[in-house]
N, C-alpha and C positions, 0 to 999 in steps of 0.2 A: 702169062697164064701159068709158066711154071712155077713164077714167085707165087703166084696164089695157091698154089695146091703144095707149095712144101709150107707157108704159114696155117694152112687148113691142118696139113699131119701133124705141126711141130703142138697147135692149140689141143688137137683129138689126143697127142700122145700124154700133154698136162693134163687134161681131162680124166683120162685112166688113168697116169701116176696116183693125180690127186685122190681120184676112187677108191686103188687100190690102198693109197694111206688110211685112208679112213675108213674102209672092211676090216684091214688090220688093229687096228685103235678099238673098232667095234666089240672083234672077237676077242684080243686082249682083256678090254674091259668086262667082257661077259665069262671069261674063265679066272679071272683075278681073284685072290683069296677074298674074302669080308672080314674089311679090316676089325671090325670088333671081335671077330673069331679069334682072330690071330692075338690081338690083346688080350682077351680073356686066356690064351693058352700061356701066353705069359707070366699072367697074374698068378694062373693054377701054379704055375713050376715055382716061383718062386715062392708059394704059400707051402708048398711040399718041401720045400729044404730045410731043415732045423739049424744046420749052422751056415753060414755063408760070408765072404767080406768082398769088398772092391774099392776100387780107387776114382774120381772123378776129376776130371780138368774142366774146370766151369768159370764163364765169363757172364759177365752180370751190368748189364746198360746202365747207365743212371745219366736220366736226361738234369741239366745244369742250368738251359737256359735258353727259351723258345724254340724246345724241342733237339736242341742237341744234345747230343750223348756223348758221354764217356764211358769207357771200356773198363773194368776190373775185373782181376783173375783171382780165384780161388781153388788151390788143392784140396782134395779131402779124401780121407781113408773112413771107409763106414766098416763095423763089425755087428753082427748081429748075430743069437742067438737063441734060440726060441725054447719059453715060450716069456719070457723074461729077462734077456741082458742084449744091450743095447750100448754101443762107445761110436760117436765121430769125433774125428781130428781134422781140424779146419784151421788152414796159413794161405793168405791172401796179401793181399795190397790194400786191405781197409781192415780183416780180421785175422785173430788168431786165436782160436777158442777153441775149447774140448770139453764135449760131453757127456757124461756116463749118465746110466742106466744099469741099476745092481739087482732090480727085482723088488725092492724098498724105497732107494730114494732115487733123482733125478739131482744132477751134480751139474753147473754149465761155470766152468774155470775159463777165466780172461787170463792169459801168461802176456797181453801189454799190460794191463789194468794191473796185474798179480790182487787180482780179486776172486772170489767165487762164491756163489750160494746156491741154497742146497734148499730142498722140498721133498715130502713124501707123497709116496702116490701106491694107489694099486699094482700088485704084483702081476700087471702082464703089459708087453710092450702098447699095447692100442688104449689103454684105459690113461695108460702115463701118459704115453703122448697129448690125449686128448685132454687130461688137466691140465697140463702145461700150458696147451695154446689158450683153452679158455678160462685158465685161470689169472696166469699171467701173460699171454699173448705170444707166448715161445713158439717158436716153431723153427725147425731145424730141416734142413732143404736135404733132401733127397728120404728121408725115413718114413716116406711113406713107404715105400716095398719092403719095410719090416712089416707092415702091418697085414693082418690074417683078411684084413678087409678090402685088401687095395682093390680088388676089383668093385665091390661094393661104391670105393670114394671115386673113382675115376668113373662108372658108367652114369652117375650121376651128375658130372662135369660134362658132357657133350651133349651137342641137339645135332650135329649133322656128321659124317664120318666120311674118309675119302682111304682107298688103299691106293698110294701114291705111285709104287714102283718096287722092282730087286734092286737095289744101289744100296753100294756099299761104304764100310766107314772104316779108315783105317784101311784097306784088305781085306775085310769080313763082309759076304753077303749079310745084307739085313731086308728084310720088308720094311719098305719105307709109308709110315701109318701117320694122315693127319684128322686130328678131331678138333673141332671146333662150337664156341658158343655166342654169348653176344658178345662178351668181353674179355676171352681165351682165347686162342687158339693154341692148340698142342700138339705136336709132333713127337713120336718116336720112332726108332730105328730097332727092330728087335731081330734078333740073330736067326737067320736063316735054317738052323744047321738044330744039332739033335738037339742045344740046350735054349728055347725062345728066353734070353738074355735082351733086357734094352742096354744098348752099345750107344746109344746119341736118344736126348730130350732135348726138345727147343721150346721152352712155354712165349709168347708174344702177348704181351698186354694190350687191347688193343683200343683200350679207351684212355686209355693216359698220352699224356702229350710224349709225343715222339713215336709211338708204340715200343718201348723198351722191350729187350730179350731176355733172357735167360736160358743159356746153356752149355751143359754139361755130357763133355764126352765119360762114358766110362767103360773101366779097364784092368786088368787081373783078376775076373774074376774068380773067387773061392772058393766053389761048392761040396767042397769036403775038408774045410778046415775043422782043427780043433782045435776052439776057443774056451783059456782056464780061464779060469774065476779072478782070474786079478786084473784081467784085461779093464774089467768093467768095474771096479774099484776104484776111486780117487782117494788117492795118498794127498795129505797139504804138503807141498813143499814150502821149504823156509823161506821165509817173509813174503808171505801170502796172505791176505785178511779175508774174514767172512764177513759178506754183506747180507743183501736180503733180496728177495726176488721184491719188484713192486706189483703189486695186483692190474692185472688191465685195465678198470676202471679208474685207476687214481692216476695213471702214468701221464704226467704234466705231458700237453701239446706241445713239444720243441722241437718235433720231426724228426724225433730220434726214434730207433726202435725200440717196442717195448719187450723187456724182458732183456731178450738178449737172444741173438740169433747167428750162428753161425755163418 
């Protein structure tokens, strides 16, 4: 009899553990920021900086072969300056490329290749951008948060949103924010504390074989740099040739990227 009535308390006391886990979970979840709030305050802070730089450690999947993957790392220094100049430096284990952005042209230098070419574009970082990719299929990974639109491009990228958690990256409180679509899902880490900074992106493909990743820690950031005018000038160095961008439409199918992409 008494083994029955200590398995009766020990199941009552599981019972209310379990309860009280899930009241807690409950309220949690009902005082938890919205996570599109918390990105939108993001996007504002970073559209109100005029000058800014950071540094990124980003690894990049590449499935080989029924679905597995290989791992590559990429460093990259971003500078930006608004409302018009624009430089990333990009050294990896497949690239090593830099990009300027003068306010006139659009400059992407291969230092293996010692190649470079060059394109004019309108004088503001979002119009450049936006020929690039559709003109010749450039796109350059992280430059979106130069752009004055970045909340515009991201709230259009998700159907459902999740505020994940406080967990941290490095030692840095961040809100942990995932958004997702049919064939995205995104994650960021944006910084707890006065400046909402994203400190961790993880985009996930999720219709390609393997679901490959993409992600980028970053780090130093600069919000009161002062960025001169030569930063974002490309000088040739000796024995360097000009090539030519290829238009996206003509770019031969060999599985290579088009344009050229950091």
């Amino acid at each position: 009899m008494r083994s029955n009535k200590i398995w009766c308390l020990a199941l009552l006391g599981l019972l209310v553990s379990n309860s009280s886990v899930s009241n807690a979970a409950a309220q949690e979840a009902a005082t938890a920021p919205n996570p599109v709030t918390v990105i939108r305050q993001m996007c504002d802070y970073l559209k109100s900086l005029q000058q800014f730089s950071f540094r990124a450690e980003v690894t990049n999947d590449q499935v080989y072969y029924e679905g597995k993957k290989l791992q590559y790392g990429i460093d990259m220094e971003t500078f930006v300056r608004r409302p018009d100049r624009l430089r990333v430096n990009a050294e990896g284990d497949l690239v090593n490329k830099e990009f300027f952005f003068n306010g006139k042209t659009i400059t992407l230098y291969d230092k293996t290749d010692k190649v470079y070419a060059s394109m004019e574009v309108l004088p503001s970082i979002e119009d450049a951008l936006d020929k690039a990719q559709k003109d010749f299929g450039l796109r350059v990974a992280l430059t979106d948060l130069a752009s004055p639109l970045l909340w515009e491009h991201i709230s259009k990228r998700f159907e459902h949103s999740l505020y994940v958690g406080m967990h941290k990256v490095r030692g840095v409180r961040c809100h942990h924010l995932a958004f997702d679509r049919d064939d995205v899902e995104f994650q960021v880490w944006v910084d707890a504390g006065d400046k909402p900074l994203p400190k961790k992106i993880i985009f996930t493909l999720k219709k390609l074989e393997g679901s490959p990743q993409w992600t980028a820690y970053l780090k130093d950031w600069s919000t009161s740099a002062m960025l001169e005018d030569g930063l974002f000038n490309f000088v040739v160095p000796p024995g360097v040739r000009k090539i030519k961008f290829v238009p996206a439409k003509q770019t031969p199918d060999t599985g290579k990227e088009k344009g050229g992409k950091p």
